[in-house]
C-alpha positions in Angstrom: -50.1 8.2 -16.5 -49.5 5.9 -19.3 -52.8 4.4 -20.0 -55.2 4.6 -22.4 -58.7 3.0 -22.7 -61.3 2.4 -25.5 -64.6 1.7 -24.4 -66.9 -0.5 -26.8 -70.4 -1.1 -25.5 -73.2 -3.8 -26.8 -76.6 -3.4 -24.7 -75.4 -4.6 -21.2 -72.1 -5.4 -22.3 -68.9 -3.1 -22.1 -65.6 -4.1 -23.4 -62.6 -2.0 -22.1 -59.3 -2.2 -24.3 -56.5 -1.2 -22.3 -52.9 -0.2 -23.8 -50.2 0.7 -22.0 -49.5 0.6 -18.2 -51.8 -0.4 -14.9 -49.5 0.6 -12.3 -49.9 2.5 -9.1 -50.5 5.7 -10.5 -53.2 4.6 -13.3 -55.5 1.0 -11.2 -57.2 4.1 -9.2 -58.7 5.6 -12.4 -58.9 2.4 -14.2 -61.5 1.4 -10.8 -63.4 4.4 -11.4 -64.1 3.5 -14.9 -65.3 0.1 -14.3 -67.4 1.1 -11.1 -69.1 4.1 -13.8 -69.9 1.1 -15.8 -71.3 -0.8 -13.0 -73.3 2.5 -11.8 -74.9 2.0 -15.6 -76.0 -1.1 -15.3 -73.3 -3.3 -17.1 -74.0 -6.9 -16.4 -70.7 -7.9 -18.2 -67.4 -6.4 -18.5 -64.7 -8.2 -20.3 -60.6 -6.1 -19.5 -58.7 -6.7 -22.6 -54.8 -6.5 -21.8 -53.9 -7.8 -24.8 -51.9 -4.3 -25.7 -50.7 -3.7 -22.3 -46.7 -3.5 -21.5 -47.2 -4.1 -17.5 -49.4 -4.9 -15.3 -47.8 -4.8 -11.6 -49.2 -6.6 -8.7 -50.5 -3.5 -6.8 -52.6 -3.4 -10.2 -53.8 -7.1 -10.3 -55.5 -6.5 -6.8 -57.2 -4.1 -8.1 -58.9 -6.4 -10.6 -59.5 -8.9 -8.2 -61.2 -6.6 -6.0 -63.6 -5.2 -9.1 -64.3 -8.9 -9.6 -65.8 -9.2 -6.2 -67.6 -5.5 -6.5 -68.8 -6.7 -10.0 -70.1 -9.6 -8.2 -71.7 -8.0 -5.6 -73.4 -6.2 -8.3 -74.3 -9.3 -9.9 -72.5 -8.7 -12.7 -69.1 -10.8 -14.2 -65.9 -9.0 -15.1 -63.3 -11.0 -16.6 -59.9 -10.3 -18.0 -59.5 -11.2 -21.4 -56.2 -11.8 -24.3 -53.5 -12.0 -21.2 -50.0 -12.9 -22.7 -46.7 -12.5 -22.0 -45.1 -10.8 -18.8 -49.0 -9.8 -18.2 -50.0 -13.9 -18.4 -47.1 -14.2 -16.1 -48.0 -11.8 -13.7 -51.4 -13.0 -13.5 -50.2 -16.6 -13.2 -47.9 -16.3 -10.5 -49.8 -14.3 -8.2 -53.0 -17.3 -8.9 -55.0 -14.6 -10.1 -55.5 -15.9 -13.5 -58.2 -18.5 -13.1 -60.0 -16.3 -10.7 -60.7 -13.4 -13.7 -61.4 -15.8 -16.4 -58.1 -15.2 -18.6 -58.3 -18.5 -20.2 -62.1 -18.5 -21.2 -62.4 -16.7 -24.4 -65.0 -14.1 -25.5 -67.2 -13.4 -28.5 -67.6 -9.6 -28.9 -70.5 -9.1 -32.4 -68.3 -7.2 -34.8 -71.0 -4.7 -35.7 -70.9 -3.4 -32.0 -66.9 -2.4 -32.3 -67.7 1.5 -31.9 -64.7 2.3 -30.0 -64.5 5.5 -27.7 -61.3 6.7 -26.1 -62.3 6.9 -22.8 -60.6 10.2 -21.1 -59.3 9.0 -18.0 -57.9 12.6 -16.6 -61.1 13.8 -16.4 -62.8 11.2 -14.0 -63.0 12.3 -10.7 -59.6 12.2 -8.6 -59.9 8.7 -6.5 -60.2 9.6 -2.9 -56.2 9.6 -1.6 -54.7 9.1 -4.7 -52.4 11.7 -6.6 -54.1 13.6 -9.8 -53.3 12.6 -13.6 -52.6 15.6 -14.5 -49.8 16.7 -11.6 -47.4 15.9 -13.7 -48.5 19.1 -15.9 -49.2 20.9 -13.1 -45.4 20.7 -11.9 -44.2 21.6 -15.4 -46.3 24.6 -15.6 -44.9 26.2 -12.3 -41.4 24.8 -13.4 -41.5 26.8 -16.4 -41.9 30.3 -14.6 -39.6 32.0 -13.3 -38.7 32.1 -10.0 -39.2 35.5 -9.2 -42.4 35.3 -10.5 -45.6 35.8 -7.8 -47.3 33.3 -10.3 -44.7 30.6 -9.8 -45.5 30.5 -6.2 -49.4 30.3 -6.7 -48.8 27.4 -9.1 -46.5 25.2 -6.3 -49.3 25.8 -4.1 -52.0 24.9 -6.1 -49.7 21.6 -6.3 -49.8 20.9 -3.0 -53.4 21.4 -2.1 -54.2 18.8 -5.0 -52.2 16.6 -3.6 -52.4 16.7 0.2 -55.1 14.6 0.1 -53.1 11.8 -0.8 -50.5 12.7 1.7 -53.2 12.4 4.5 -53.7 9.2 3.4 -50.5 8.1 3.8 -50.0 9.5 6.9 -53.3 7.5 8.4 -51.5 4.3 8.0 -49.5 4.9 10.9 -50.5 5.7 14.3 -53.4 5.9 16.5 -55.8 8.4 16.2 -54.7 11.2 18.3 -51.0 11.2 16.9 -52.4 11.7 13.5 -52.5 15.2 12.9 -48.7 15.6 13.5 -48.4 12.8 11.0 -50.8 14.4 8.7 -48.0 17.6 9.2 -45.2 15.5 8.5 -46.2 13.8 5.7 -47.5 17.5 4.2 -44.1 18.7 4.9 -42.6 15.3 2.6 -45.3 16.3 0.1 -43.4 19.9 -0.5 -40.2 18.1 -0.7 -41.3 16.4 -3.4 -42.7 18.8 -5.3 -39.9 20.9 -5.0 -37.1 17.6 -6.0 -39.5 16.5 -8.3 -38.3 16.5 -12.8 -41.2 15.7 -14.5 -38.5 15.4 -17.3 -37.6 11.7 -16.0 -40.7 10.3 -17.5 -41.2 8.6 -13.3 -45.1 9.5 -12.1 -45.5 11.9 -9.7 -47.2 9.2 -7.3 -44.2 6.7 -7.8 -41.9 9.4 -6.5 -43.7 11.3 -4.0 -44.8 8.0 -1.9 -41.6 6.7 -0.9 -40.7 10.1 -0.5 -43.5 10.6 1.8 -43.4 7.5 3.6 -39.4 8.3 4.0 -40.5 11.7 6.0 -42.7 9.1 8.5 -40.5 6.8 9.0 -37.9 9.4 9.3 -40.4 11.6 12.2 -41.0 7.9 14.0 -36.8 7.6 14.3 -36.1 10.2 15.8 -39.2 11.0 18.0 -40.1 7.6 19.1 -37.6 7.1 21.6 -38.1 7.7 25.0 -34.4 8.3 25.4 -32.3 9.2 21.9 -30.5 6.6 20.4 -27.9 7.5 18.3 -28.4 6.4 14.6 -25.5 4.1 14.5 -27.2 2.1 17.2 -30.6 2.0 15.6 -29.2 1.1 12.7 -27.2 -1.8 14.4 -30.1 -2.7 16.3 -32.3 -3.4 13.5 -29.1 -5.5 11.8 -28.9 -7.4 15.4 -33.0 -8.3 15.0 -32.5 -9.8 11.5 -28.7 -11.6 12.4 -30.6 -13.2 15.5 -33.7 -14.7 13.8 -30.8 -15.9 10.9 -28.5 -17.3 13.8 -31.4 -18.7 15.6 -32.5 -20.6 12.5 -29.2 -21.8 11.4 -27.8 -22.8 14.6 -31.4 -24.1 15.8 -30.4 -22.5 19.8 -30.4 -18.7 20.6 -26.7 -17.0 19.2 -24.5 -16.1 22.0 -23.3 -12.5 21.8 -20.2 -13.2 20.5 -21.6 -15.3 17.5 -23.9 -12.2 16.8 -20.7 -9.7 16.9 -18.8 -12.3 14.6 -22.0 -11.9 12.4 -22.4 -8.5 12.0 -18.8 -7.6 11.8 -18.8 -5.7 15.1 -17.5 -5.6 18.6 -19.0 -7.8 21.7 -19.6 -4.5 23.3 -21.7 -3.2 20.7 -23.8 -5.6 20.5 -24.3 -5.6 24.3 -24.8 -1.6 24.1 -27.8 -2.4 21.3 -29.4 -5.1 24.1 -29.5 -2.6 26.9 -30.6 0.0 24.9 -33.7 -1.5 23.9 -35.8 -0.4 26.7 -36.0 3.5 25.4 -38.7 3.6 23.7 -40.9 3.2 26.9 -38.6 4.4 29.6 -39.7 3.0 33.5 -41.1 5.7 35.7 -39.2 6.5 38.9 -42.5 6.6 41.1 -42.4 2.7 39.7 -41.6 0.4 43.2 -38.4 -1.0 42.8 -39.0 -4.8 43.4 -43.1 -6.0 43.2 -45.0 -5.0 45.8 -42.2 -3.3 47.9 -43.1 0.7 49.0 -39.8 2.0 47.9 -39.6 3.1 44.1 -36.7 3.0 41.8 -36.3 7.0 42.5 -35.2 6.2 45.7 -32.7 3.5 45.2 -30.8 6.5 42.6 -27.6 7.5 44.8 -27.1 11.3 44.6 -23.7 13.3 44.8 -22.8 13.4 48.7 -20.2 16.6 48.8 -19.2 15.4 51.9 -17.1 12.8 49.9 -15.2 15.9 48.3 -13.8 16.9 51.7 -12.2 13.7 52.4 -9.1 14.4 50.9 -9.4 17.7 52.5 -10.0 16.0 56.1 -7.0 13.3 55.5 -4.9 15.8 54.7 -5.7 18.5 57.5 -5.4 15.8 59.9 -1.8 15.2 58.7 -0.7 19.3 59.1 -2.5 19.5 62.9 -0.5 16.9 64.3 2.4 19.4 63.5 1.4 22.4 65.6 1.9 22.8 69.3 0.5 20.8 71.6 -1.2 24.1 73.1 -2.4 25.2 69.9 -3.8 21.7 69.1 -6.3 22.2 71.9 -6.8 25.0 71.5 -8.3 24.4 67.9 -10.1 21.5 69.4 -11.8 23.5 72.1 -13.0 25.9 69.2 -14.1 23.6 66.1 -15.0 20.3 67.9 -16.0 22.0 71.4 -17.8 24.9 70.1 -16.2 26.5 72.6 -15.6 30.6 72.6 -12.6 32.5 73.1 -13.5 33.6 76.3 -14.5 30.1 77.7 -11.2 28.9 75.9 -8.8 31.4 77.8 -10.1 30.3 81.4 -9.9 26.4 80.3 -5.7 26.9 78.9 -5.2 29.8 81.7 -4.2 32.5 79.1 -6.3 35.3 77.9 -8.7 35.6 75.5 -6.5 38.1 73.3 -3.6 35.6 73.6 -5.6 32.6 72.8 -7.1 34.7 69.5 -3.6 35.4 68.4 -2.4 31.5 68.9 -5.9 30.5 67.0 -5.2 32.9 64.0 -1.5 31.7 64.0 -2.8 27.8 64.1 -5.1 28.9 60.8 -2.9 30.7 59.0 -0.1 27.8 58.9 -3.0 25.0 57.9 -4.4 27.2 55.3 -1.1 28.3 53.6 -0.1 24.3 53.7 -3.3 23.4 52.2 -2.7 25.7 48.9 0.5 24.6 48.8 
């Protein structure tokens, strides 16, 4: 965290220099600070930025929103000695006029007993990642990894900071789907602690968020579908969202599937793949009906494999190798298969016996069943 803070306090008044950086990783504590003043009964707090390098916009919300608490408190907090890229920022975002920058402040010399104000050691803002991680990580960097102790450090690690990966997770989600998102976003919280090189001079926080929120997004991917997509199509199908509301702006009419594949650089096919594909996520039910009000649901309109279209080819070509046998042995397979007929009944119909008319009926099977291999 690179911040630092003197505090310089007259009666009521408290006057906060600030030097450094207000990013993500240092508004939280910087909040904590000003709502300990307030808790003291400071009626007037002036921030002076006047030695600070950045000031991002995550940050200037965060002074916007003290200006209301202060407020509320019925106290005033302004910003004070803005300049630069920090005036800028302020300026751009039409926050300046709202904290004061441009009124100037009168601050008794005889009152300028500055204290450095020891930010790691105010209490760890609900969600928010720990100052001091940073050391935290070194220290179990620094052992080796053999060592039981190493393991005890990266733990302690984690439980600091799964707070803030719980509140990560509870941006996404209803209620009931949160405690898997609480697991995936602990499970993105150990791959950055383990990736992390607190050598880079990056905060903890500024790494492990995206890296976090990565894990999420990542978990809502690939289990969100009803039916898998494969990643090239989601991919394509997020490109096809953006190149429609483009299209749809430029030409002023909806793009025709072509126009979109000329767009993106792909095939007509592909994009009509992505368009029928979009129903996955909430897949119909087959117990839905079919057509309105209609009794018959879309189970029941699903064809199913008839085996009996299998033995067509068997049937055409059977019929083709029966026309070649006798004309006595013809019937004689007729009166079994299509008759249902016995041997014995068969014998008195042809006038032969029933040995004679089991020898012509194996003969008749044996030639169709060696022509039918062959």
């Amino acid at each position: 965290m690179d911040l630092s803070v003197l505090r310089s306090l007259a009666g009521e008044r408290c006057l906060l220099e600030l030097a450094g950086v207000v990013d993500y990783a240092s508004a939280p504590y910087l909040r904590q600070l000003v709502f300990r003043q307030l808790d003291v009964g400071a009626s007037e707090l002036v921030l002076d930025v006047s030695r600070l390098r950045l000031l991002d916009a995550a940050s200037i919300r965060v002074l916007l929103y003290l200006s209301r608490r202060a407020e509320q408190h019925g106290a005033h907090l302004h910003v004070a000695g803005a300049g630069g890229a920090v005036l800028s920022a302020l300026e751009i975002v039409g926050a300046a006029k709202r904290l004061a920058v441009y009124d100037g402040f009168a601050w008794p010399p005889e009152h300028l007993q500055r204290e450095a104000v020891a930010l790691a050691e105010l209490p760890v803002p609900p969600g928010q990642f720990p100052a001091d991680v940073i050391e935290l990580v070194r220290r179990f960097r620094a052992l080796d990894a053999a060592d039981p102790a190493r393991r005890r450090a990266r733990n302690e690690v984690i439980e600091v900071c799964l707070p803030a990966s719980r509140r990560l997770a509870r941006r996404y989600g209803p209620p009931a789907a949160r405690g898997d998102l609480m697991q995936v976003a602990a499970l993105g919280l150990v791959k950055a602690v383990d990736h992390f090189d607190p050598e880079h001079g990056v905060d903890f926080g500024a790494y492990a968020t995206p890296t976090i929120l990565g894990e999420l997004k990542r978990y809502f991917r690939d289990r969100s579908y009803g039916v898998r997509m494969p990643r090239r199509l989601q991919d394509l199908r997020l490109r096809l969202n953006r190149a429609r509301e483009e299209l749809t702006q430029s030409l002023r009419r909806p793009p025709s599937v072509a126009e979109l594949a000329a767009h993106l650089g792909v095939a007509p096919h592909e994009v009509l793949d992505v368009a029928g594909a979009g129903g996955v996520f909430r897949p119909l039910s087959l117990d839905e009906p079919a057509r309105g009000e209609s009794q018959v649901t879309l189970g029941e309109t699903i064809g199913a494999c008839e085996p009996e279209y299998e033995l067509v080819e068997h049937h055409e070509a059977l019929r083709r190798l029966i026309v070649r046998l006798p004309e006595r042995e013809q019937r004689i397979i007729a009166l079994r298969f299509y008759g249902n007929r016995t041997q014995a009944e068969i014998a008195q119909i042809v006038g032969l016996s029933q040995m004679h008319v089991s020898r012509l009926l194996a003969h008749a099977l044996d030639f169709l069943r060696r022509h039918l291999n062959a």
